[in-house]
Backbone as a printed PyTorch tensor [residue, N CA C, xyz], in Angstrom:
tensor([[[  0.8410,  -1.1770,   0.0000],
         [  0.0000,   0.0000,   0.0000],
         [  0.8880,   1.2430,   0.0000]],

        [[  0.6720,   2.3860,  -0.9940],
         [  0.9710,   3.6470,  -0.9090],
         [  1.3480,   3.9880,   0.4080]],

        [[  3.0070,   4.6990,   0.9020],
         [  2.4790,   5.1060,   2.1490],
         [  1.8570,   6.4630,   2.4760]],

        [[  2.1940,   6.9520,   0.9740],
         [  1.1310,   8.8850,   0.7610],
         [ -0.2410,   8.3920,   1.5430]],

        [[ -0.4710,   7.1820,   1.0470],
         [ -2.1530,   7.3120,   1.6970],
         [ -2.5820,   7.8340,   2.9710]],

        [[ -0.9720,   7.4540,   3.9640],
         [ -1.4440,   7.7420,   5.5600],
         [ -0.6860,   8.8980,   5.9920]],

        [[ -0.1500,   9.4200,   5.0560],
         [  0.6980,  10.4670,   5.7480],
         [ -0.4270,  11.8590,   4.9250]],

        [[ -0.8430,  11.9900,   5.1910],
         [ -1.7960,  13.1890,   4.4560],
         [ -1.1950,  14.3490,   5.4760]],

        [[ -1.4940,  15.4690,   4.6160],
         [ -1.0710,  16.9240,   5.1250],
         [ -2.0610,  17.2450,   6.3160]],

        [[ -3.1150,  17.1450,   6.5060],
         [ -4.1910,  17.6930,   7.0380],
         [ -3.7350,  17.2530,   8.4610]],

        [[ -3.5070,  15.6600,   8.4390],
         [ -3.0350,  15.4680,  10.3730],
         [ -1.8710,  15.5760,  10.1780]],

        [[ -0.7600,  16.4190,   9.6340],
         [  0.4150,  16.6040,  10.2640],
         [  0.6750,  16.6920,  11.3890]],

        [[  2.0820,  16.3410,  12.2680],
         [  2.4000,  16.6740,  13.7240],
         [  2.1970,  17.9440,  13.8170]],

        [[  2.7830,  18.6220,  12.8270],
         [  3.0680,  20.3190,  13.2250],
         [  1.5380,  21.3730,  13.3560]],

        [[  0.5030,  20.2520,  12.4080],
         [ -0.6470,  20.4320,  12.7420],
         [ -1.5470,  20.3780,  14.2800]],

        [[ -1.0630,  19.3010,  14.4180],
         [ -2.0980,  18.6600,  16.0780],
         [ -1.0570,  19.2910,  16.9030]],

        [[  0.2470,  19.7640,  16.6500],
         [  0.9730,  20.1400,  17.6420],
         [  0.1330,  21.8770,  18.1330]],

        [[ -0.1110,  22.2550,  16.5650],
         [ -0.3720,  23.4670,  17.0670],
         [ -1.7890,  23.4810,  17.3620]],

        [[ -2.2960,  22.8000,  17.3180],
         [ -4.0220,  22.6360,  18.0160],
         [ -4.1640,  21.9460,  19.2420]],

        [[ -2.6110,  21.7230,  19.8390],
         [ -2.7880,  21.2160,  21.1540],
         [ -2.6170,  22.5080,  21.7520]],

        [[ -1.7970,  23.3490,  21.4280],
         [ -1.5560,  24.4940,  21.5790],
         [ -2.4890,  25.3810,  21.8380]],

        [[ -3.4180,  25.5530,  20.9110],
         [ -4.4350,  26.3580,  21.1350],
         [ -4.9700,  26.0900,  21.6400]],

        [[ -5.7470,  24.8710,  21.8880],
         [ -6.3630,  24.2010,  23.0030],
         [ -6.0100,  24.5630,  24.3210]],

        [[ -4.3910,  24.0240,  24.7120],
         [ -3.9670,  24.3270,  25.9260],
         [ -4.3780,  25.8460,  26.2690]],

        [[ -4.3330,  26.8310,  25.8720],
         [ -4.2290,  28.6640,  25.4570],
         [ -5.8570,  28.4850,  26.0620]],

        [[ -6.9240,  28.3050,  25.3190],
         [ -7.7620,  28.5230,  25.0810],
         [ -8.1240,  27.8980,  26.6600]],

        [[ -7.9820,  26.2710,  26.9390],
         [ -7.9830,  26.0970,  28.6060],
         [ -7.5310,  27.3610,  30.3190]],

        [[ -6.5850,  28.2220,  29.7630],
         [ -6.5140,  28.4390,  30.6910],
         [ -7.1840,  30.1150,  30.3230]],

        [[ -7.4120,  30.1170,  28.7580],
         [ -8.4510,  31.3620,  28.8550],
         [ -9.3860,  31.0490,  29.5190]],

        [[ -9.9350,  30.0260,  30.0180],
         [-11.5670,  29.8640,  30.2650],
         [-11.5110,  29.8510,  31.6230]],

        [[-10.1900,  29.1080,  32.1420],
         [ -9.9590,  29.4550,  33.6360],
         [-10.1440,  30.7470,  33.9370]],

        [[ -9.2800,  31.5710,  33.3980],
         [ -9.4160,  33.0660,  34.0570],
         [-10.5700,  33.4140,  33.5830]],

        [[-11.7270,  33.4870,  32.4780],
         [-13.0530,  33.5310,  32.7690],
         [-13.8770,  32.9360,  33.6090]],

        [[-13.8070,  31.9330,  34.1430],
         [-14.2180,  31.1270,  35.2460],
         [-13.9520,  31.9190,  36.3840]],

        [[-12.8960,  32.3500,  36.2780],
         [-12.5040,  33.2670,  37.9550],
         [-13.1730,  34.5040,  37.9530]],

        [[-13.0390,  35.3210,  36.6270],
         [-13.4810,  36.8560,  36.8730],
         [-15.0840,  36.6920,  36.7260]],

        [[-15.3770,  36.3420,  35.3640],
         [-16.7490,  36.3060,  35.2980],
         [-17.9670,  35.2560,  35.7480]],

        [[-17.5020,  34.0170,  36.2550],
         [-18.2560,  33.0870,  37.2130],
         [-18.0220,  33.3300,  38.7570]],

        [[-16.9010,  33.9150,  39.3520],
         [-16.5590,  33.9370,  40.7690],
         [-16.1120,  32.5960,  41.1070]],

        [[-15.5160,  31.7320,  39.8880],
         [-14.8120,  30.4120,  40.3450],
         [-13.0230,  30.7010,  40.9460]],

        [[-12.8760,  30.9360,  42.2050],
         [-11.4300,  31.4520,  42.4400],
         [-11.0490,  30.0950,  42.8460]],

        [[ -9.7700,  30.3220,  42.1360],
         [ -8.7530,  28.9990,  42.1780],
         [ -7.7280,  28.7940,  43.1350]],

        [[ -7.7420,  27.9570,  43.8010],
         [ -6.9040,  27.3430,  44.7410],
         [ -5.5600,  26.6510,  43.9940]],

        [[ -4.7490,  26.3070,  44.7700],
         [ -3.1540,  26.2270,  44.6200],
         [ -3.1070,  25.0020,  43.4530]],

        [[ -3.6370,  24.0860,  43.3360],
         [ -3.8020,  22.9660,  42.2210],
         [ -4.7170,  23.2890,  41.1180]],

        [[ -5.5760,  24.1530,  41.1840],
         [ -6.2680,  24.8010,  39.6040],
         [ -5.0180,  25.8500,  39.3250]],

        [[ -3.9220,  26.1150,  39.9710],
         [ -3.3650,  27.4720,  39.3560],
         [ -2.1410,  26.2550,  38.8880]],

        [[ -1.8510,  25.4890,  39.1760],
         [ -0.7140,  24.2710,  38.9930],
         [ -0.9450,  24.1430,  37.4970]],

        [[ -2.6500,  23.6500,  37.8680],
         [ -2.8090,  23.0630,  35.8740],
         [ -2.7870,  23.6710,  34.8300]],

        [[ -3.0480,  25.5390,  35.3840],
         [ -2.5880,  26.3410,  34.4650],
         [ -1.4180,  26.6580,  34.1150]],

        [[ -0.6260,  26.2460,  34.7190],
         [  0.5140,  26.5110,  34.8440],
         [  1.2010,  25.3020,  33.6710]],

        [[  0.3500,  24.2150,  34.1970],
         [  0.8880,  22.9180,  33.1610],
         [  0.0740,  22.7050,  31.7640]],

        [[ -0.8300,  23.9640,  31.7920],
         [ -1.1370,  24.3120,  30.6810],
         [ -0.8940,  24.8790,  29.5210]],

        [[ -0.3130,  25.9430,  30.4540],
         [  1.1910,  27.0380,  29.9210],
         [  2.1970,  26.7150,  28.8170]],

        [[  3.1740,  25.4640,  30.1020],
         [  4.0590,  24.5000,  29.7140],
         [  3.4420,  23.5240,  28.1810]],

        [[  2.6910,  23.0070,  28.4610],
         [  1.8300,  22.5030,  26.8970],
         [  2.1800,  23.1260,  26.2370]],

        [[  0.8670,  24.3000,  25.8180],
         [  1.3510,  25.3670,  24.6680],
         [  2.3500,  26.0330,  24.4350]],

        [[  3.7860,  25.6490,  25.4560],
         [  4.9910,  26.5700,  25.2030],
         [  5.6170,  25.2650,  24.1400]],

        [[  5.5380,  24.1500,  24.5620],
         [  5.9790,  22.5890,  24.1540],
         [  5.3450,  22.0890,  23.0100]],

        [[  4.2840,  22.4830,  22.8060],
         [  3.1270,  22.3510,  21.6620],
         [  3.6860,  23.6650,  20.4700]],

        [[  3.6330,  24.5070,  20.5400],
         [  4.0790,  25.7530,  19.6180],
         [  5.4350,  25.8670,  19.3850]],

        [[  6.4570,  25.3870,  20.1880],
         [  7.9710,  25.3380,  19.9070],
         [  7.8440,  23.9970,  18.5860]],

        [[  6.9380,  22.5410,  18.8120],
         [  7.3880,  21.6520,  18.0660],
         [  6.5160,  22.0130,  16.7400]],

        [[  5.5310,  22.7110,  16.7640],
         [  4.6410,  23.4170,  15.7250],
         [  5.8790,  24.1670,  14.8920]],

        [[  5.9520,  25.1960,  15.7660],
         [  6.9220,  26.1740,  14.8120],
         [  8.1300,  25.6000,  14.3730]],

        [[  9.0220,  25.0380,  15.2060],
         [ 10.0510,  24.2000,  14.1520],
         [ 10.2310,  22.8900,  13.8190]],

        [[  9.1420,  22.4160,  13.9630],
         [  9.1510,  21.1710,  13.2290],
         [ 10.3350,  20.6860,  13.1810]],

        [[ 10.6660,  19.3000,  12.0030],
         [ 11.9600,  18.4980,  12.3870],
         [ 11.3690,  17.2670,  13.2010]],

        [[ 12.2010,  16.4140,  12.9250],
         [ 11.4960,  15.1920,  13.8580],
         [ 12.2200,  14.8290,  15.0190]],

        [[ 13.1930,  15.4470,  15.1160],
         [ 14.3940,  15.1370,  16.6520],
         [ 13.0620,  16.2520,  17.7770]],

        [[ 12.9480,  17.4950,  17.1830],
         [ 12.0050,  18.2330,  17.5490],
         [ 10.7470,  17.8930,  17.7210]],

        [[  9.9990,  17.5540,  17.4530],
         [  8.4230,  17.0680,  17.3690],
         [  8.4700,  15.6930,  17.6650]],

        [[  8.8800,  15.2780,  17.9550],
         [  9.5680,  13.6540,  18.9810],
         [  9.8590,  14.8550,  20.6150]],

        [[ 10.9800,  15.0410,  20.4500],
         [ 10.9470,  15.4800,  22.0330],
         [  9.7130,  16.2750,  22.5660]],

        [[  9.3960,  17.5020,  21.4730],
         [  8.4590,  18.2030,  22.1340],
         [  7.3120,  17.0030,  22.4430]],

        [[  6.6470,  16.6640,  21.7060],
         [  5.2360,  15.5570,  22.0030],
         [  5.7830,  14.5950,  23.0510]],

        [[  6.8450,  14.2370,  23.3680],
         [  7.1730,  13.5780,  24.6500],
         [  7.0600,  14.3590,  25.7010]],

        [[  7.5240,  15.7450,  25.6100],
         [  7.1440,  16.2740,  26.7690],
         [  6.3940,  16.4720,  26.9060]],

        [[  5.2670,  16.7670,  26.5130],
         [  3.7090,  17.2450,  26.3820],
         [  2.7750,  15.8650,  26.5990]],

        [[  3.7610,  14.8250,  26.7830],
         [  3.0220,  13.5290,  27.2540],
         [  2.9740,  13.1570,  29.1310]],

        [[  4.2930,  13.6810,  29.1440],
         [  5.1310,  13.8240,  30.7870],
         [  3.8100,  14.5040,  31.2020]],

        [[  3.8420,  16.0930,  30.6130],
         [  3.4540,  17.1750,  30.9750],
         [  1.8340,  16.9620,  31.3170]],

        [[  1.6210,  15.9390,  30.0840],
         [ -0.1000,  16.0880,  30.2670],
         [ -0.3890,  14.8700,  31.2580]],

        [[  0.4120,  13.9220,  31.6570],
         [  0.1230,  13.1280,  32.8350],
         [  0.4780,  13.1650,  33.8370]],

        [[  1.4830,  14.5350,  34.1860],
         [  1.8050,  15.1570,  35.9020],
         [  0.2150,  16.3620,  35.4020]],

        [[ -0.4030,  16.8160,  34.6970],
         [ -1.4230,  17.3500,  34.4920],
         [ -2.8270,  17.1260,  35.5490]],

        [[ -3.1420,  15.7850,  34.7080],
         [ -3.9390,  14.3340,  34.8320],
         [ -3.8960,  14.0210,  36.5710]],

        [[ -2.8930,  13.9210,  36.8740],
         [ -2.6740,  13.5690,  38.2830],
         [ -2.8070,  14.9560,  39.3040]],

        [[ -2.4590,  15.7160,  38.2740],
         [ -2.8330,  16.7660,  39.6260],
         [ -4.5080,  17.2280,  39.5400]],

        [[ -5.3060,  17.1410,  38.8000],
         [ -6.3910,  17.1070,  38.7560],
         [ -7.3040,  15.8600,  39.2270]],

        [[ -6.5320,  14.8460,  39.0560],
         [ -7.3810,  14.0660,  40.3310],
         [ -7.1680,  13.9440,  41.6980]],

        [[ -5.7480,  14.4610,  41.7780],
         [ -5.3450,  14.7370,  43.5840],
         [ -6.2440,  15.7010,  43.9080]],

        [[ -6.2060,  16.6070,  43.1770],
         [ -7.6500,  17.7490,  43.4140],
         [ -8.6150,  17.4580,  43.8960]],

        [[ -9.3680,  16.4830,  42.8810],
         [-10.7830,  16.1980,  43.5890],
         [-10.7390,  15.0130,  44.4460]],

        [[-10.0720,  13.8960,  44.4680],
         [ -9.9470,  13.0860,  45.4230],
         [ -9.4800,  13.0670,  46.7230]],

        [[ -8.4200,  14.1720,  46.7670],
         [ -8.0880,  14.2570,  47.8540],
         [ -7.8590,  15.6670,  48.4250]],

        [[ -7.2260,  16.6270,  47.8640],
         [ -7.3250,  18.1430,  48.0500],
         [ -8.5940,  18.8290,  48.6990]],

        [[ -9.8590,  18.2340,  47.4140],
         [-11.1640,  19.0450,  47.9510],
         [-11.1920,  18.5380,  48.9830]],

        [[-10.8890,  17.5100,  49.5850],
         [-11.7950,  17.2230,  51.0180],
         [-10.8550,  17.5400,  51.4000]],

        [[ -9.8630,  18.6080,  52.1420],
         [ -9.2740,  19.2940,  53.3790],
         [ -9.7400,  20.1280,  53.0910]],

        [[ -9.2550,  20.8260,  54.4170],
         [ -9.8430,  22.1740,  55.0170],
         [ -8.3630,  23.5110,  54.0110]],

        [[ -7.4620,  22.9800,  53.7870],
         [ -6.5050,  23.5580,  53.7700],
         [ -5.4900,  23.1610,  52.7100]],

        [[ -5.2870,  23.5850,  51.6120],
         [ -4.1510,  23.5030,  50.7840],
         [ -2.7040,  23.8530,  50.7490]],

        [[ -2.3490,  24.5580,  51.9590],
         [ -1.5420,  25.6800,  52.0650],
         [ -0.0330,  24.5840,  52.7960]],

        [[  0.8220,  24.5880,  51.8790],
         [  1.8530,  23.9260,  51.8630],
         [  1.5790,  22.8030,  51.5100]],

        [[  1.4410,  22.7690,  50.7030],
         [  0.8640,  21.1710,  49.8970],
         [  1.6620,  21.1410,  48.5900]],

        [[  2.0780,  20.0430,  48.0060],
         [  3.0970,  20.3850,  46.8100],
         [  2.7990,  21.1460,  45.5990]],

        [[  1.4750,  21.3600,  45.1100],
         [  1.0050,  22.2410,  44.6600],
         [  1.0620,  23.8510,  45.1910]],

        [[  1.0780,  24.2170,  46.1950],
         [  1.3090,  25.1450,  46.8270],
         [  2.8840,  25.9610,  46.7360]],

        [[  3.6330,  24.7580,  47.1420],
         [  5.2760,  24.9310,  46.8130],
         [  5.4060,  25.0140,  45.7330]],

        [[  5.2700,  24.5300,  44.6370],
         [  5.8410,  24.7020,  43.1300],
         [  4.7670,  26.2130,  42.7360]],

        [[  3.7490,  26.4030,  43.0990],
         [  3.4880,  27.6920,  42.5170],
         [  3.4680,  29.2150,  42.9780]],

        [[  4.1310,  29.2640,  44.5270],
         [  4.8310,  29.8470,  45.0970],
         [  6.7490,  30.3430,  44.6490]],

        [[  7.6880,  28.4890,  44.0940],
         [  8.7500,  28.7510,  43.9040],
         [  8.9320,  29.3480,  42.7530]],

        [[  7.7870,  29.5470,  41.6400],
         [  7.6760,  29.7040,  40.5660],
         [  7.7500,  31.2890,  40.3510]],

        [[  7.3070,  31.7390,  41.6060],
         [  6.6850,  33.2970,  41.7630],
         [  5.9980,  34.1060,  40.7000]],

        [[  5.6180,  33.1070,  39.7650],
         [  3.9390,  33.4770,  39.1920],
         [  3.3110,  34.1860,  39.7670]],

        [[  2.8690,  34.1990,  41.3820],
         [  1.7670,  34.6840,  42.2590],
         [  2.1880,  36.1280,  42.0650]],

        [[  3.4000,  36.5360,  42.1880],
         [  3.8200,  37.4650,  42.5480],
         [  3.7140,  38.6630,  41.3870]],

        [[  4.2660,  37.3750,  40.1000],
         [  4.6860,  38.3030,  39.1900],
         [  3.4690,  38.8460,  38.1440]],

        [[  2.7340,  37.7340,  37.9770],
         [  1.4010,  38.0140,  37.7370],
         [  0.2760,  37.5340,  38.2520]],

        [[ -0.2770,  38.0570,  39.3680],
         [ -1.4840,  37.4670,  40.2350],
         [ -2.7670,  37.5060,  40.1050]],

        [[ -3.0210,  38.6350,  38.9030],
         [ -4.4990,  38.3640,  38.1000],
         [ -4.2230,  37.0180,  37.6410]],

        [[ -3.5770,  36.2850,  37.6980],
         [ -3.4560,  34.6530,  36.8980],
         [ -3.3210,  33.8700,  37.7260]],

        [[ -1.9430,  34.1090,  38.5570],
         [ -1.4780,  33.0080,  39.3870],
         [ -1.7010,  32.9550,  40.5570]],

        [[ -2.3060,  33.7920,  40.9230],
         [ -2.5590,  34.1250,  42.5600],
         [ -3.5610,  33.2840,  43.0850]],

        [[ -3.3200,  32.3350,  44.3330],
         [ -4.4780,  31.5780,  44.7320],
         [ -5.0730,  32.0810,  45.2470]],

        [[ -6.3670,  32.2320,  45.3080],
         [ -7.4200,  32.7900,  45.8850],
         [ -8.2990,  31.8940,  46.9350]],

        [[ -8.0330,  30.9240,  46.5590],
         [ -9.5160,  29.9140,  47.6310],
         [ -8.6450,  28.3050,  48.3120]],

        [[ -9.4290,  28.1360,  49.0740],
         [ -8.8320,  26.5180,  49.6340],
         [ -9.5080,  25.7990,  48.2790]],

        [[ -8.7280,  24.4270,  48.8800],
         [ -9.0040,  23.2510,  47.9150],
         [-10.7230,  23.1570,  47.7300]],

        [[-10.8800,  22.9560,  49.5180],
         [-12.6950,  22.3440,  49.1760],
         [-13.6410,  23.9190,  48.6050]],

        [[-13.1040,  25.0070,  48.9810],
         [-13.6010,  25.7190,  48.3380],
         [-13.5190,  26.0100,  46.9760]],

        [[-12.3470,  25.5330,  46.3560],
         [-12.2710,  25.6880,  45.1740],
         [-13.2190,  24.2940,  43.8680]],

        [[-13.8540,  23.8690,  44.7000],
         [-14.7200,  22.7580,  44.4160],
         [-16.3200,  23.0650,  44.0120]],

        [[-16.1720,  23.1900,  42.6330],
         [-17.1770,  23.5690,  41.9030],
         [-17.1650,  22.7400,  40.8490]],

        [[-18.8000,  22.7510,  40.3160],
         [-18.7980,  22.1860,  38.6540],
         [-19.1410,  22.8760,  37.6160]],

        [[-19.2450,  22.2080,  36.7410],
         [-19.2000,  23.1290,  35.3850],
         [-20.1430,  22.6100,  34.8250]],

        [[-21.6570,  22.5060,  34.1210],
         [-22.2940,  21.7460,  33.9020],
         [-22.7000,  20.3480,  34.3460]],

        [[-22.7080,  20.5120,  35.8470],
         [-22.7580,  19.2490,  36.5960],
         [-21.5560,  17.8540,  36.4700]],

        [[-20.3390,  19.1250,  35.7720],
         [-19.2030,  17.9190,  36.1300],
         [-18.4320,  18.5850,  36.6810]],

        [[-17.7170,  17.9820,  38.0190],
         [-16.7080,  18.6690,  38.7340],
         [-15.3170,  19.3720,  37.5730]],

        [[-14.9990,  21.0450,  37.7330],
         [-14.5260,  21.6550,  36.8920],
         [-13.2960,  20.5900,  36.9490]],

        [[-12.6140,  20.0110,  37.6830],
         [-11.3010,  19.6670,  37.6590],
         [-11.4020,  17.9450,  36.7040]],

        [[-12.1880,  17.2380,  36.6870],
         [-12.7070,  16.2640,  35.9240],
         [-12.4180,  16.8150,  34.3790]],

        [[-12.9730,  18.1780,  33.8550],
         [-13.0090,  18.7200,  32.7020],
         [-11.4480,  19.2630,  32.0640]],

        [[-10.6120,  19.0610,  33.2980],
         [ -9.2400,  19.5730,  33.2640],
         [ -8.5670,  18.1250,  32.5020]],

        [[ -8.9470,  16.9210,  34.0470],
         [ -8.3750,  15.8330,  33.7630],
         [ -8.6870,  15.4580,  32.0900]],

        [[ -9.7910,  15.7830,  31.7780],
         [-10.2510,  14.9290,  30.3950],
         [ -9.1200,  15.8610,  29.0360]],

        [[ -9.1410,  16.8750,  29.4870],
         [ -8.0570,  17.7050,  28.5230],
         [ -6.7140,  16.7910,  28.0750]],

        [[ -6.2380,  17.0230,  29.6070],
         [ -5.1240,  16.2810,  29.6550],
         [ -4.5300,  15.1000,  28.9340]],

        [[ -5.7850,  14.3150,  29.5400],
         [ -5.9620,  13.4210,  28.8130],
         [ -5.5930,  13.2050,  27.2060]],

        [[ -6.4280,  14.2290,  26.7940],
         [ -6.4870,  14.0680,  25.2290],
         [ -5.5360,  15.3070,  24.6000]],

        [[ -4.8890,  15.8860,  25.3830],
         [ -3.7060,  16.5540,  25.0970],
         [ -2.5140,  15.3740,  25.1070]],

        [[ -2.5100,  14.8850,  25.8900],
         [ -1.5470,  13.4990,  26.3760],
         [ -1.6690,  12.6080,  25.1980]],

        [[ -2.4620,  12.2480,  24.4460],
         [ -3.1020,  10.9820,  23.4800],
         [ -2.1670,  11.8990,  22.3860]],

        [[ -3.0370,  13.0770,  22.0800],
         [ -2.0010,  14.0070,  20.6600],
         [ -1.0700,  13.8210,  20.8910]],

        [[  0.0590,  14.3490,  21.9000],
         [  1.2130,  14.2770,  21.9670],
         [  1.9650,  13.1140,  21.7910]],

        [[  1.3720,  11.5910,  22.2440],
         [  1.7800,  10.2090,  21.8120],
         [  1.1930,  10.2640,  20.4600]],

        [[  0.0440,  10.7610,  19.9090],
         [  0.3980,  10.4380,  18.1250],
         [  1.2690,  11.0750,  17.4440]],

        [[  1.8130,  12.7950,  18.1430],
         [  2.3610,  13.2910,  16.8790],
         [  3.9330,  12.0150,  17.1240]],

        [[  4.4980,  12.3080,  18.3390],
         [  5.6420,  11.3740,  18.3750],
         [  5.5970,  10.0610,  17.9440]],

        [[  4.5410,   9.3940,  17.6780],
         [  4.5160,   8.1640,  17.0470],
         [  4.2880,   8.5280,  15.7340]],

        [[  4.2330,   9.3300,  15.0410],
         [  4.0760,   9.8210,  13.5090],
         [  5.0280,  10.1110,  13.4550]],

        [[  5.8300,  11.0970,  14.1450],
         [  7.4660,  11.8630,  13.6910],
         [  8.2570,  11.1320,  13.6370]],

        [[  7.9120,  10.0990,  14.4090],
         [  9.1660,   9.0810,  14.5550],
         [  9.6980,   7.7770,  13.4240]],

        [[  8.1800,   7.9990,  12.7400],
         [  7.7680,   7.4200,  11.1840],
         [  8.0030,   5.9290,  10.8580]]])
């Protein structure tokens, strides 16, 4: 069989790389609409995933823009790491985070403190609420569930483009 047949332009890596990208972008636009215009304020592990959202679209748009397959192999590996320390911090969230009283020195807490995000830009990074307070849904699914499922399928792209680049 032709192998033109499966390599079509349309799912290129550099393609899904950059629509993980926007995706990721577009996730943590909705966060900070969630905060200003719902009153959803985020606690120390919703500001984490933005953060590992960030990281995506910085990892997603570097292997977009220069392409190469040493490139779009590493980047989509990291964006696999990235989207399953993601994944996990969104279910520590709801499994175990929401139910304390208190987030505050919790490893989520430390990494977005050492980061000084909070500081440097706190319309974004600044935690605002405890864990169980930060425990809301979004159409009757817990918001952090809607994170995990991203991840998820940010995580899946990133194992196809690297299993495509790698050819």
């Amino acid at each position: 069989m032709d192998s033109r047949l499966h390599r079509s332009p349309a799912t290129s890596p550099r393609k899904v790389l950059a629509l993980v990208a926007l995706a990721s972008l577009a996730a943590v636009g909705f966060a900070l609409f969630a905060q200003y215009k719902l009153d959803m304020q985020p606690c120390p592990w919703c500001i984490l995933q933005r953060v590992q959202f960030l990281l995506i679209a910085i990892l997603a748009g570097l292997g977009a823009l220069i392409g190469g397959r040493v490139i779009t192999v590493l980047s989509s590996l990291l964006i696999v790491a990235t989207s399953a320390s993601g994944a996990a911090s969104a279910w520590y969230q709801h499994f175990v985070a929401a139910k304390t009283s208190s987030c505050n020195l919790t490893l989520a807490d430390r990494i977005v403190s050492s980061l000084h995000l909070d500081t440097a830009l706190p319309a974004a990074f600044e935690v605002r609420a405890s864990c169980a307070d930060a425990a809301t849904k979004l159409v009757g699914v817990p918001f952090e569930f809607w994170s995990l499922a991203l991840f998820v399928v940010l995580g899946l792209a990133g194992l196809w483009c690297a299993l495509r680049a790698r050819g």
